[in-house]
C-alpha positions in Angstrom: 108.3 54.2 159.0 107.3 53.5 155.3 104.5 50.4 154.8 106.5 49.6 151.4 107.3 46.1 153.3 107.2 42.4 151.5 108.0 39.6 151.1 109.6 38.7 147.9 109.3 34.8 146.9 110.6 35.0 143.1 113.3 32.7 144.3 111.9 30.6 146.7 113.2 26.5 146.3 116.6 28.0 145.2 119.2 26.1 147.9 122.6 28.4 148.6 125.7 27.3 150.2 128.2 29.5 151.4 131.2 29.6 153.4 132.3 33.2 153.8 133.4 36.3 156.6 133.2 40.1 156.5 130.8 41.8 154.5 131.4 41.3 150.5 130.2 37.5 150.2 128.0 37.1 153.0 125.8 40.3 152.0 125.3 38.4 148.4 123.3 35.7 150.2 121.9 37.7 152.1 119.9 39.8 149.4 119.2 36.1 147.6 117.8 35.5 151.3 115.7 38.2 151.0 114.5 37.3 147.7 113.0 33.7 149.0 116.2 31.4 148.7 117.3 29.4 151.6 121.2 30.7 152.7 123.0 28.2 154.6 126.4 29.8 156.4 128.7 27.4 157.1 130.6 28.8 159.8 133.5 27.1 162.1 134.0 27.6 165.7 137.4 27.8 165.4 137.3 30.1 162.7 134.4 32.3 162.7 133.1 35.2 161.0 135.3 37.9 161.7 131.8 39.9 162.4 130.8 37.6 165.2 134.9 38.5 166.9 133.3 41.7 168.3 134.9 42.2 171.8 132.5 43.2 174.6 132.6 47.4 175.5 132.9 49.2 178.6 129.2 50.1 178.7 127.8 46.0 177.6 126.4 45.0 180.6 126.6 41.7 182.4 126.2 38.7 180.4 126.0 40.3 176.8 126.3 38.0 173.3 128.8 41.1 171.8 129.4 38.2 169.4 126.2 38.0 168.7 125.5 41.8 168.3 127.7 43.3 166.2 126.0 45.6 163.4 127.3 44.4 160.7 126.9 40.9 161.3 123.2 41.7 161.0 123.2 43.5 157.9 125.8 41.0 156.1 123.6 38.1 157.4 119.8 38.4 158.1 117.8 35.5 156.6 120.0 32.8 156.5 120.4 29.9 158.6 123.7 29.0 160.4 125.4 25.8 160.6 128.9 24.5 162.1 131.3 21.9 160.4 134.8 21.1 161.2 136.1 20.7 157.4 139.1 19.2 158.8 137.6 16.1 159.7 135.8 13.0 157.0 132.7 13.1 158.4 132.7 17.1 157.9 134.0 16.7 154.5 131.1 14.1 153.9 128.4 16.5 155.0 129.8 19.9 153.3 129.3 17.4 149.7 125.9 16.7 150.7 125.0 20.3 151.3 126.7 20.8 147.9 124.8 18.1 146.2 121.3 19.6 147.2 122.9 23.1 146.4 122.0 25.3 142.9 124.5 27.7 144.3 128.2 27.9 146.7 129.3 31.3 147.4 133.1 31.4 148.9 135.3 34.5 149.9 138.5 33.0 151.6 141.9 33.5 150.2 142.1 31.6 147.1 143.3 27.9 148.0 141.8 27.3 150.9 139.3 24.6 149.0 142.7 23.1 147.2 143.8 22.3 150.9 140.5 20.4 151.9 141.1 18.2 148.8 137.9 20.1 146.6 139.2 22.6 144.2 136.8 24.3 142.2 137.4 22.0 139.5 136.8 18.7 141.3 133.6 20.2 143.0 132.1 21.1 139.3 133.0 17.3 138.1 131.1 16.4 141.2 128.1 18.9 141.5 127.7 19.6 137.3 125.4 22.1 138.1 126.6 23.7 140.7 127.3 27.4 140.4 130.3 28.5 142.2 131.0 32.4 143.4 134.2 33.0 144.5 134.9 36.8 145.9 138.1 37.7 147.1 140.5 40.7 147.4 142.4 40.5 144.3 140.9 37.5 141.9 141.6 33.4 141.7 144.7 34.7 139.4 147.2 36.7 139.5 150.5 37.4 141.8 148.0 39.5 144.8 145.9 36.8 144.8 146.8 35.5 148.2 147.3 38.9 149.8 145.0 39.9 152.6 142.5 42.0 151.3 141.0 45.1 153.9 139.0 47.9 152.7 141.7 51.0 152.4 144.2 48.9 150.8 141.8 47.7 148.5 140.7 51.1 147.8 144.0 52.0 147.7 144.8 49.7 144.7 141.9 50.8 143.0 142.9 54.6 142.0 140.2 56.0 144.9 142.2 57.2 147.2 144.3 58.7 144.6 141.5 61.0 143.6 140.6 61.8 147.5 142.2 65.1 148.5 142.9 68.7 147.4 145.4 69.8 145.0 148.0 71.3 147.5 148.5 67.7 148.6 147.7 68.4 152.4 145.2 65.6 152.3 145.0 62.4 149.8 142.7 59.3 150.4 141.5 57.7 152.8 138.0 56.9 152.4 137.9 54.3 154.6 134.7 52.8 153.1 134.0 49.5 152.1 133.7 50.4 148.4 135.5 47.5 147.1 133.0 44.9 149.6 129.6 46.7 148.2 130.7 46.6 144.9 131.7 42.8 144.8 128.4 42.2 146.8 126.3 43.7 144.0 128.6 42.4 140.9 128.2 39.0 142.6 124.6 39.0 142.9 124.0 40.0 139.5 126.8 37.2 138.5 125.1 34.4 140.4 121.4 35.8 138.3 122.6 35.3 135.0 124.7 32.3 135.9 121.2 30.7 136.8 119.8 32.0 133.8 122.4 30.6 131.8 122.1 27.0 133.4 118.5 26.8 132.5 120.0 26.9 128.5 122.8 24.8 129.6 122.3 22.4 132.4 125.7 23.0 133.8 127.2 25.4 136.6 130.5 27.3 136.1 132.5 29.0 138.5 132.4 33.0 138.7 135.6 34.7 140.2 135.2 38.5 140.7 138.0 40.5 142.4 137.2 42.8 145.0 139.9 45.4 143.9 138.1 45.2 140.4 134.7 45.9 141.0 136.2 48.8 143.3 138.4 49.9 139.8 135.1 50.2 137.6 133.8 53.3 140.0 136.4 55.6 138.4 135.9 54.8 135.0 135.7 58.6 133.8 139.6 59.1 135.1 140.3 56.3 132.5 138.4 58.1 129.7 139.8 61.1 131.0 143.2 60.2 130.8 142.9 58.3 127.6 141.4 61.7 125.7 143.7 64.2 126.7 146.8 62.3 128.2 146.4 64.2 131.9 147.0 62.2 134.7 143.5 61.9 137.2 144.3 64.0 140.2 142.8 65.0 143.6 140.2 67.7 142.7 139.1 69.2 146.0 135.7 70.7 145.9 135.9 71.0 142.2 133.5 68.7 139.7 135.4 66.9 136.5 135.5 70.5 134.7 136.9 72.1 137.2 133.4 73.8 138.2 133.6 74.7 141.6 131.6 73.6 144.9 131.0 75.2 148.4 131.2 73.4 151.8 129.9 76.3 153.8 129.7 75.7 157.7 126.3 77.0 159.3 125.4 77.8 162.9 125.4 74.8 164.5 128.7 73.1 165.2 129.8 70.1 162.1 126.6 70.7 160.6 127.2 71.9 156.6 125.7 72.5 153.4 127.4 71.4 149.8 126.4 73.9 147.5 126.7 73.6 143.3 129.1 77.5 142.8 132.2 78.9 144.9 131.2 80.5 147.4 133.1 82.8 150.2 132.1 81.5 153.9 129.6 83.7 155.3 131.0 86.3 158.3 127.7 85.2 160.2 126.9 81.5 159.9 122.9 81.4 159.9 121.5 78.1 160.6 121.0 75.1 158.2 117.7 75.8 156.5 118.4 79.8 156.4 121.5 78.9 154.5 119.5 76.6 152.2 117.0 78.8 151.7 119.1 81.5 150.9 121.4 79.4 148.0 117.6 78.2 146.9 116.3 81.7 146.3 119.6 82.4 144.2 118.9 79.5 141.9 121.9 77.5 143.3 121.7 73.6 143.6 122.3 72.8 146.9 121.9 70.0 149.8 122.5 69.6 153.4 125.7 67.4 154.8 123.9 64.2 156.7 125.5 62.7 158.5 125.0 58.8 158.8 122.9 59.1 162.5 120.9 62.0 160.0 120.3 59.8 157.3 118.7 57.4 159.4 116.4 59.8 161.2 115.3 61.6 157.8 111.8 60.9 156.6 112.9 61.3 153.2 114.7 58.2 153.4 112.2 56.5 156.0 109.5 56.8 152.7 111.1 54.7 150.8 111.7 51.9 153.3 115.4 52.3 153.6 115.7 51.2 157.3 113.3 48.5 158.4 112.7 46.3 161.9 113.3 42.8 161.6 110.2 40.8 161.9 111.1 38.4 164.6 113.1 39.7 167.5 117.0 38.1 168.1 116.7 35.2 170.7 119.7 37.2 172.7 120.0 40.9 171.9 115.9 41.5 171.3 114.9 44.2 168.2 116.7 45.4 165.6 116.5 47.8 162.7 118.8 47.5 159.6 119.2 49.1 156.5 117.1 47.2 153.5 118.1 46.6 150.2 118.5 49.7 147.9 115.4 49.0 145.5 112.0 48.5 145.3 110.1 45.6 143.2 106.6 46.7 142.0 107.0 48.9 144.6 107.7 46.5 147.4 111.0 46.2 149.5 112.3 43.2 150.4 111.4 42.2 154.2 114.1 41.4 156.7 112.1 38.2 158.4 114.9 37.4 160.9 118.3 38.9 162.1 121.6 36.9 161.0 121.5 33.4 163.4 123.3 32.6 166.0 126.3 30.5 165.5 125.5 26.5 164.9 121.5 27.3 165.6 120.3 25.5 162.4 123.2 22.3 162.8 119.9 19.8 163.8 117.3 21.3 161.3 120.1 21.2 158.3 121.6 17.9 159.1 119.0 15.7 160.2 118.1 15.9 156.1 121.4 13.6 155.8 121.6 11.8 159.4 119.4 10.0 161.6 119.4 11.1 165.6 121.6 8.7 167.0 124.1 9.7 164.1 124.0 13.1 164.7 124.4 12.6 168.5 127.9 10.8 167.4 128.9 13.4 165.0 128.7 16.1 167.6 130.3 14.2 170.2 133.1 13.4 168.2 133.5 17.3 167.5 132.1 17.4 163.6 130.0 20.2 164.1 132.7 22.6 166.1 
């Protein structure tokens, strides 16, 4: 595996805040994480991340923390320290404002009004915390009359025009990519957001409140069927294995069973299937641009990839579940990427560190008898 491995300080003393689930929000503080800030999840026991409600498998032996190992909750989360507050109660209230008051950011992804409900609307949190800059990532916006719609991945999609451009012109198969498109692209629209939002405060001295739609960010990956249909009037369709001029492209099977090559011309499937790299070699010699079909478990085997640092061992081990290995962030920064130093915490394992800043021991021992850190 590639050497390319750093750590990236630029913004080390920046303090982040957030209260989020899935993958959209979290993975935001997670790549400010891995750029030196310190990420504090607040998380709930009685509502937790919806990536920690992974039910054990068959094969899980004895004893297992499936909530504790789910893959995703790893990628969405490593770097950040965990904490647990009952929002419902004062004293919970009390320490969430203190956490805000030492915070330069708040990053949020429930259904908009939740923070109405506990009595600190985006507004009134501004008022209090001036410079506080607020991220708020949901399915469909802060506005609008989806706005308090549940918001999963295919429906998103969906909504977006993707799936609508999935599929072959007979109409036997339309969508469903099934991807997290709309997630990814919030998660990178977000990070950028919260960036310039800094940036700007330096100028201004005050915070503002960012509010970027899922569904939206997914919309701006289809921006050529816009242009398209605003040029010549056609309505985007399902193109098959055809580019945007209708040029056409091979998916030709080869020897080996779900193993295929993509290839840049139409070409008639091949009465003998040779293997992979015979096939290639053969489009190669005939000046045709050409790749193989990974799969995902290929990807992550492929040196190619490996080069460039695009999988990478967390430095410290998980108390629970021991190594992993997760995918890094997609860049490099003077030709350093970004270190994963520790997997995504366990639930509540930072409530002592991150609160004994505000209380003293025998108030803390009160607080989490009386159930303030559930």
């Amino acid at each position: 595996m590639s050497e390319v491995f750093g750590e990236v300080g630029w913004l080390r003393g920046l303090r982040v805040v957030e209260v989020t689930t899935g993958v959209a929000a979290p993975l935001i503080g997670r790549v400010l994480a891995e750029l030196g800030a310190e990420v504090v999840k607040v998380e709930s026991r009685a509502k937790i991340d919806v990536n920690r409600a992974r039910l054990p498998r068959p094969d899980d032996p004895e004893g297992f923390p499936a909530d504790e190992a789910f893959q995703l909750l790893h990628e969405a989360n490593a770097d950040k320290k965990s904490v647990t507050l009952n929002l419902k109660t004062a004293e919970g209230k009390e320490l969430f404002r203190k956490l805000l008051s030492d915070a330069d950011l708040f990053i949020e992804n429930f259904a908009p009004g939740w923070l109405e409900r506990l009595g600190m609307p985006v507004a009134t949190l501004l008022e209090e915390f001036p410079r506080l800059i607020i991220v708020s990532a949901s399915g469909y916006g802060q506005t609008g009359p989806l706005r308090t719609q549940r918001a999963y991945a295919p429906v998103m999609t969906s909504l977006a025009g993707i799936e609508g451009l999935i599929g072959y012109s007979d109409g036997e198969v339309v969508g469903c990519s099934a991807l997290a498109l709309a997630d990814l692209n919030c998660t990178f629209n977000g990070v950028f957001l919260a960036l310039a939002a800094l940036y700007g405060r330096r100028k201004t001295g005050r915070g503002q409140h960012a509010d970027i739609s899922q569904t939206e960010a997914c919309v701006s990956l289809i921006g050529e069927a816009f242009v398209e249909q605003q040029l010549d009037g056609a309505v985007p369709r399902p193109r098959g294995n055809q580019g945007p001029e209708d040029e056409p492209w091979s998916v030709l099977p080869t020897a080996d069973e779900d193993e295929w090559v993509a290839a840049g011309a139409e070409i008639p499937a091949p009465a003998e299937r040779p293997d992979r790299e015979t096939l290639l070699g053969r489009l190669r010699e005939r000046g045709l641009e050409c790749a193989p079909v990974l799969s995902p478990a290929a990807v992550a085997a492929d040196e190619r990839f490996a080069e460039r640092g695009f999988l990478q061992r967390v430095a410290h081990p998980h108390p629970l579940i021991g190594e992993l290995t997760i995918t890094s962030v997609p860049w490099q920064l003077d030709g350093v990427v970004p270190k994963v130093g520790a997997p995504a915490p366990c639930l509540g394992q930072d409530n002592e560190e991150v609160f004994g800043r505000y209380l003293g021991a025998r108030e803390f021992g009160d607080y989490e008898a009386n159930g303030v850190f559930h």
